[in-house]
N, C-alpha and C positions, 0 to 999 in steps of 0.2 A: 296805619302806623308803620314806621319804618323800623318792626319790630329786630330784625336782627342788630343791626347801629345802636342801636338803645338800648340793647342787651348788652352790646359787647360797651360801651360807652359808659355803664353802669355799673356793673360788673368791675371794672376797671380803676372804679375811682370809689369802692366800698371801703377801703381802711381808714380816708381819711372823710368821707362822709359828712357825717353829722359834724364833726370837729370846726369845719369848715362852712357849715353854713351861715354864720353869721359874718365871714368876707363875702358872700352873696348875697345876704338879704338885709339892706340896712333898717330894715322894720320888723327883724324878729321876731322882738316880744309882742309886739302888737300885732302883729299879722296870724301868730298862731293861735295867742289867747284872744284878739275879739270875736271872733265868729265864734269859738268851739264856749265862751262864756254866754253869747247870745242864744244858742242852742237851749239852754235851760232853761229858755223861757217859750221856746219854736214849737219843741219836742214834746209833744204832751205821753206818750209811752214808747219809750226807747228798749226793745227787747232784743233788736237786732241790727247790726252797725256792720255797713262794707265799707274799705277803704281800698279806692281804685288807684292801681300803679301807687302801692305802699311803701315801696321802698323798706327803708329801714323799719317803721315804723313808726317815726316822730311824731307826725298828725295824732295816732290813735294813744300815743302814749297823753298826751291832753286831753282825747277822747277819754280815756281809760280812768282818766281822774275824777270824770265827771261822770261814767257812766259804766260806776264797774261790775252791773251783775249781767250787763247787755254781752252779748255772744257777738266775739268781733270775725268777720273774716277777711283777712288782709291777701291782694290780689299783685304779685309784679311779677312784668316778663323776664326782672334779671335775677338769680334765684341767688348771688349770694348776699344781694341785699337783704331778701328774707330772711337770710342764714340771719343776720344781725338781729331783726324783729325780735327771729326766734329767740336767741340770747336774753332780750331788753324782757321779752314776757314769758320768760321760762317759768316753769311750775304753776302756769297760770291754765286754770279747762278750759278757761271759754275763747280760747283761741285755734281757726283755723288759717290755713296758711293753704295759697292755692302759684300752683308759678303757671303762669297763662296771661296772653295778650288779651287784655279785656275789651278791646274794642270787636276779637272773632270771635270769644270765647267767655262769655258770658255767665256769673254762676247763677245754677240754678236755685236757691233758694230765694226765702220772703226776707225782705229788709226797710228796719221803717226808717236809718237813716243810712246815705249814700252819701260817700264824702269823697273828695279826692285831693291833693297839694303837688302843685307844680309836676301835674304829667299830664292832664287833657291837653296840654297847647302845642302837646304834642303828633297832634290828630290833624287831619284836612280839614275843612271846613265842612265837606258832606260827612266825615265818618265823626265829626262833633256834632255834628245835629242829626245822625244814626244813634249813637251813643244817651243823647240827651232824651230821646225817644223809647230809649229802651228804659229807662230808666226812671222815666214817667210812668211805664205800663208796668215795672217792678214795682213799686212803688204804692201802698197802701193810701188809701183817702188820708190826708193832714203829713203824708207821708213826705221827708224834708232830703234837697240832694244840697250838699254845701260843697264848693271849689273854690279853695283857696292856688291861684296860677296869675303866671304874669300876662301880660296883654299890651294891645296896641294901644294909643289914643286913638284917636278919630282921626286928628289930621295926620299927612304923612311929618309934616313939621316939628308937630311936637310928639310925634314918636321918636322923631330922630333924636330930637332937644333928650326926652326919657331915656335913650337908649345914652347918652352921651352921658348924662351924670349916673346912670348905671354905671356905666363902664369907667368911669373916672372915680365913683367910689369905691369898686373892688382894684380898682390900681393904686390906689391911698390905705387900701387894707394892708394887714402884714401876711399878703398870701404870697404862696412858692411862687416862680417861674413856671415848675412843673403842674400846681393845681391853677395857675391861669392858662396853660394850654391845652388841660385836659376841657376846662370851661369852655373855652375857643368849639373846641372841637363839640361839645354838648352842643354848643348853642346856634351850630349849625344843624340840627337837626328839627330845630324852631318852626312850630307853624300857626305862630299868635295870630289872635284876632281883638275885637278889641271888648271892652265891658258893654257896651250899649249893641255892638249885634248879639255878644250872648245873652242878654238880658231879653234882643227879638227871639230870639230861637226860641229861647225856654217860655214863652208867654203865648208866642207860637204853637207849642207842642200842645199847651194847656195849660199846663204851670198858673195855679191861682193868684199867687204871687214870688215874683222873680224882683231882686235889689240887689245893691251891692251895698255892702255893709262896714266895707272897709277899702281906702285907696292911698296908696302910695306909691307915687309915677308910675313905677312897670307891675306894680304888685295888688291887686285886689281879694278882696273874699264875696263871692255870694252866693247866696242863700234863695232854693227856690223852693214853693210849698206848695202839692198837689191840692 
């Protein structure tokens, strides 16, 4: 991971955040609530819940809704994003908060689900199937990792075609000048892959079963179960 960029890239663009991510994602509502709604049926005891490169906390705040007696630990290498987390779940116990590159620095507890949202495609190809490996061996029997992240197609063609009405959608949003060039500058530090090699990888490792459970152009969720 090209941890410092990402730090400083993140870091940078925490005020307007969350405010902004529906000029980024044109499947919001459906991209955060299908997976973390399918969980309720995946999950058979949920006592403890990691959230990899957490950012603010958004994923777990819909985790949180669903699964509020579970001990969350939320992990990102840019720490004032946590700052926010912290805010969103204040006076809350079962929250820890760790600022670490999780792809060196791994935490050491048990976790029966592992989730992440738009930061593994951030990883190289070998340190996402380092990653998915470790997190297999985390990972209790029925134990579930979900990644909601954007991704390639298959062909270079209609990655392009993806990439194009991406980019033509958040140019029809009412976003700044200033958060499309901070975007610009994020989304060079991209290192997608597409849904069917992570789908090999994790079935690969062991993964009993690996799907994808949700797809819109650049944006999937899935869901894999030891």
């Amino acid at each position: 991971m090209q941890t410092s960029d990402i730090k400083k890239q993140f870091n940078s663009c925490v005020d307007n955040y969350d405010a902004g991510r529906r000029h980024f994602i044109p499947c919001f509502d459906d991209y955060y609530e299908t997976g973390v709604n399918l969980l309720s049926f995946v999950v058979k005891d949920c006592k403890a819940i990691l959230d990899l490169g957490a950012g603010t906390g958004l994923l777990t705040k819909y985790l949180y809704a669903k699964f509020p007696r579970a001990h969350f630990t939320l992990v990102d290498v840019a720490e004032k994003m946590l700052d926010v987390a912290k805010v969103r779940f204040q006076g809350k116990p079962n929250f820890t908060y760790k600022i670490a590159d999780y792809s060196a620095a791994f935490p050491d507890d048990d976790f029966d689900l592992i989730v992440s949202a738009l930061s593994i495609h951030h990883l190289s190809e070998a340190e996402k199937f380092a990653l998915y490996s470790l997190v297999f061996k985390k990972l209790p029997k029925d134990g579930v990792l979900m990644n909601l992240d954007q991704f390639n197609a298959d062909s270079p063609a209609m990655s392009e075609a993806c990439n194009q009405f991406w980019l033509d959608y958040i140019q029809h949003s009412d976003i700044s000048k200033e958060e499309f060039d901070r975007w610009v500058s994020r989304k060079a530090l991209d290192q997608e892959n597409s849904i069917s090699n992570t789908l090999t990888m994790l079935r690969r490792i062991g993964f009993r079963s690996a799907d994808c459970v949700y797809q819109y152009p650049k944006f999937g969720v899935i869901i894999a179960v030891k």
